[in-house]
C-alpha positions as CSV (number, residue, x, y, z in Angstrom):
1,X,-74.9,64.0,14.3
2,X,-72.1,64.2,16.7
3,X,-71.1,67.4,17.9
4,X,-67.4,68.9,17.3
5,X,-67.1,71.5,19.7
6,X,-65.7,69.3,22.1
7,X,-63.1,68.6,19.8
8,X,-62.8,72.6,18.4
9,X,-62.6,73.2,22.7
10,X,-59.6,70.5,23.3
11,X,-57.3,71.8,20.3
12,X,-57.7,75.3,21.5
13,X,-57.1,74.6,25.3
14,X,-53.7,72.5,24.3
15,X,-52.7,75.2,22.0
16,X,-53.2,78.3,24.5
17,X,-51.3,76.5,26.9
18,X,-48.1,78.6,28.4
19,X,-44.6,77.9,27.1
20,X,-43.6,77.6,30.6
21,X,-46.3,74.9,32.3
22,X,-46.4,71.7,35.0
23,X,-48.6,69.8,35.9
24,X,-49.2,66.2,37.2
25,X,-50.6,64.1,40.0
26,X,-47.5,65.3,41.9
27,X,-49.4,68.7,42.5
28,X,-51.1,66.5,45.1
29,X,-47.9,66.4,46.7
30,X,-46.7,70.1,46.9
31,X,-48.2,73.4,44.5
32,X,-47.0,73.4,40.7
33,X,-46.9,76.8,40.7
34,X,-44.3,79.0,39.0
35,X,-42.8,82.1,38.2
36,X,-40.4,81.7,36.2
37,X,-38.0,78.8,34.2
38,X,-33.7,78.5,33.5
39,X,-32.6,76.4,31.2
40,X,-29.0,75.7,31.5
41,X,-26.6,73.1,29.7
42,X,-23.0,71.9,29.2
43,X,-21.9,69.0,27.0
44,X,-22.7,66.4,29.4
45,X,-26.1,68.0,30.9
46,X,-29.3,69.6,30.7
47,X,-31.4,71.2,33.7
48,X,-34.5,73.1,33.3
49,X,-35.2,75.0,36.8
50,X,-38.6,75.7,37.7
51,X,-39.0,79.0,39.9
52,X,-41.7,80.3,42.0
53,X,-41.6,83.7,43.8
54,X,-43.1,83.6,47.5
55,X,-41.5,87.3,48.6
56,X,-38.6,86.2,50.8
57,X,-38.0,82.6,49.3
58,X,-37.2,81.7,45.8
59,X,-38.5,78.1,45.6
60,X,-37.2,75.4,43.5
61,X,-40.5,74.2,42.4
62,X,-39.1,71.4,40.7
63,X,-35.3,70.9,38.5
64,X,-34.5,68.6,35.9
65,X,-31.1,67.6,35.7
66,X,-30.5,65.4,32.2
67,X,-27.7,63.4,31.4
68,X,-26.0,64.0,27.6
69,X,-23.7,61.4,28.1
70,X,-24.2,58.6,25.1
71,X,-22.3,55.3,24.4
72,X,-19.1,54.5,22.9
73,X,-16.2,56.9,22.4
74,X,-16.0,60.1,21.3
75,X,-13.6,60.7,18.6
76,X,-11.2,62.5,20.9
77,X,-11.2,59.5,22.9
78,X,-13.5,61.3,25.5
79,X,-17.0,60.5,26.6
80,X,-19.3,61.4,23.8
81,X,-22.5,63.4,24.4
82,X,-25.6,63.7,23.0
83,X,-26.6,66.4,20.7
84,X,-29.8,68.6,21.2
85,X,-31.9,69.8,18.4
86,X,-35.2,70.5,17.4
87,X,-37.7,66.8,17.1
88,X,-34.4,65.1,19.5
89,X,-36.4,62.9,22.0
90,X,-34.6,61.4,24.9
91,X,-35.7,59.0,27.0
92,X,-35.2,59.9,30.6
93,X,-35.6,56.3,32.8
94,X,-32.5,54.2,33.3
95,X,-28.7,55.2,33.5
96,X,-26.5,57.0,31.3
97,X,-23.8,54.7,29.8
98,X,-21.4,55.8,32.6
99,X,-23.6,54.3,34.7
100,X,-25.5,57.7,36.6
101,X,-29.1,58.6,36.5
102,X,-30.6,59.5,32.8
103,X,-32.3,61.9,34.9
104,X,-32.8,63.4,38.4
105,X,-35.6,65.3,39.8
106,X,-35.6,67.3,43.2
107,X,-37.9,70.1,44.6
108,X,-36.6,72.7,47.1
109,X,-38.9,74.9,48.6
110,X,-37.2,78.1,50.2
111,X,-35.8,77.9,54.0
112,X,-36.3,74.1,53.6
113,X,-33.8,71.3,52.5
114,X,-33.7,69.6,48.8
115,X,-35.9,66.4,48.4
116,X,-35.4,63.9,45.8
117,X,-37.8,62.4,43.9
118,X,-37.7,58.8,43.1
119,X,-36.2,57.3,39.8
120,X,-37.9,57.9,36.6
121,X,-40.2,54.4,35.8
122,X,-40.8,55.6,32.6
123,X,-40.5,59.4,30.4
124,X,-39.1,61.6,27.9
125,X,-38.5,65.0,26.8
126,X,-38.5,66.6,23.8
127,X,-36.7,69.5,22.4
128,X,-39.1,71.6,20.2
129,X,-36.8,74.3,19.3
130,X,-33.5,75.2,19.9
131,X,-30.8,72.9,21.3
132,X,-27.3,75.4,21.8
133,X,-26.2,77.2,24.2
134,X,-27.0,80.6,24.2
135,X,-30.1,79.7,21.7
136,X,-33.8,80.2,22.5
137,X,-34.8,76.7,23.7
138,X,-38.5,75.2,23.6
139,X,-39.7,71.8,24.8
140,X,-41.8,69.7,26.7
141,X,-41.5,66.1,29.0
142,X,-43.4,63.9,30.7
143,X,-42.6,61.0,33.7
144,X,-44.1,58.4,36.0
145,X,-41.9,58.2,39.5
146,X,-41.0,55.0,41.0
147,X,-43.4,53.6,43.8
148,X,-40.1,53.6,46.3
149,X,-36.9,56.3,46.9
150,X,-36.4,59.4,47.0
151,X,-37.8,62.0,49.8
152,X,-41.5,62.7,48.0
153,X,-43.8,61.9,44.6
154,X,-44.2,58.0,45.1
155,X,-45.9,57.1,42.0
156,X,-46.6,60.4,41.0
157,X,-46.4,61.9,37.5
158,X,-45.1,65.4,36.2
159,X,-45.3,66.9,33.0
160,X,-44.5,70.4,31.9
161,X,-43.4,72.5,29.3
162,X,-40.3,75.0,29.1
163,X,-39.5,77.6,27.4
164,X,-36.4,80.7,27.6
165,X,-34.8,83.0,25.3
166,X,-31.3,81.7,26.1
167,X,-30.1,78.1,27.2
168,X,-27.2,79.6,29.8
169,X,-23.7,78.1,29.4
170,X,-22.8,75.5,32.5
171,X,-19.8,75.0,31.3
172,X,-16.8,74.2,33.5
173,X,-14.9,77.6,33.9
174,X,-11.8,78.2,32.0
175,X,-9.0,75.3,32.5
């Protein structure tokens, strides 16, 4: 007879996990830990800032910059975008059509400079709920690093899962 509570015991811990979570073998590299999470978008990105409180610094734990860009034209002859919404699953390794990073990691501890991570080998993220500015916005992600570039995380892996009342407006200012 085989015994479910293992399985009753996995289901609960991946449900009580917190909206706003990382984790990853890049904790080997520097803490995961966090206090707090910003979402902010435009048209043409998404960044999700991880926050942790340490009294006089405000570190960067880790920030997630997205490119929205998508291929072709947009119908107003511009550079067409992406459009979030809840089950929209982007892949984050490669380049955007205009040729920049899908997506860009850094961590930037307070009093110290910015690193980069290396390029995505391979990831996503997922939007779970939410998707417009000044919406709640829920989802999750997950990446493998590149073995070379960047300042730290060789190889490493991240995964977390965010979660704010509002998605702030990046936009551009008023023309």
């Amino acid at each position: 007879m085989k015994s479910w509570w293992p399985l009753a015991f996995g289901v609960c811990l991946s449900s009580c996990l917190l909206d706003n979570s990382l984790g990853g073998s890049l904790s080997e590299v520097f803490p995961l830990d966090l206090s707090t999470v910003e979402v902010a978008q435009n048209p043409e990105a998404l960044q999700i800032t991880y926050f942790r409180n340490r009294g006089v610094f405000l570190d960067v734990v880790v920030r997630v910059s997205v490119s929205l860009q998508d291929e072709g034209v947009a119908p107003d002859g511009g550079v067409p975008t992406l459009v979030l919404a809840p089950g929209k699953r982007l892949e984050l390794q490669g380049e955007s059509p205009a040729g920049q990073l899908r997506c860009a990691v850094s961590h930037a501890p307070g009093g110290e400079p910015v690193r980069s991570l290396p390029r995505i080998k391979n990831g996503d993220i997922v939007i779970t709920e939410g998707g417009n500015i000044g919406e709640p916005i829920k989802g999750n992600f997950s990446m493998l690093f590149e073995q070379e570039g960047g300042d730290v995380g060789f190889g490493r892996t991240l995964f977390g899962r965010f979660s704010s009342k509002e998605s702030l407006d990046a936009g551009f200012g008023d023309p």
